[in-house]
N, C-alpha and C positions, 0 to 999 in steps of 0.2 A: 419485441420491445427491448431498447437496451437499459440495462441499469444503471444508475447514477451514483458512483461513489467518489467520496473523499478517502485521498489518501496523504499521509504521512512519513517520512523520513523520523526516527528515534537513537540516540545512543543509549542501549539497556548500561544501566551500572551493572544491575544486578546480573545479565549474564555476559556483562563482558562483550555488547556486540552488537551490531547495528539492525535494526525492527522497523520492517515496514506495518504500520498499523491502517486498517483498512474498514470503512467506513460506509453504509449505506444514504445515501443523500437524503432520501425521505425519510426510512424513522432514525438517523440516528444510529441506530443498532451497529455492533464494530460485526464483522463477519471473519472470525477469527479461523475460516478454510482459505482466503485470501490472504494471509499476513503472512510474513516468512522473515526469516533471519539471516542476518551476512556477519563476515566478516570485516568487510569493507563497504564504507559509502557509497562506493563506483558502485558494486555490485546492487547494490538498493536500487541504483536509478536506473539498472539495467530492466529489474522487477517492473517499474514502475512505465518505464517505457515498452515494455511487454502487454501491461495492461490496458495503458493510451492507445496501443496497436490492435488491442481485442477489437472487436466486433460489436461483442455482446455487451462493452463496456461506454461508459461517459466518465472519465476520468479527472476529478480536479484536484491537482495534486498542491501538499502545500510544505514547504520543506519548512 
């Protein structure tokens, strides 16, 4: 069964750097072994198209 998560695009102030935050579709809950941090935008949606490619994944991404 695949998982259904919401994802996000963030600029952290606080570290200086761009956070994917990653989301379970049913309860809500963030699943913070998913979320990663860049230095770049690009890099984010490199993450995120990684994800869209999983298998294991339903991806609804929202920038």
């Amino acid at each position: 069964m695949k998982r259904e998560l919401n994802v996000s695009i963030k600029f952290s102030n606080a570290e200086e750097d761009w956070v994917v935050n990653v989301w379970d579709s049913g309860s809500g809950f963030r699943i913070p072994e998913l979320e990663e941090y860049y230095l770049d935008k690009e890099s984010c949606y490199g993450y995120v198209n990684s994800l869209k490619n999983n298998p294991k994944y339903i991806v609804s991404f929202n920038e």
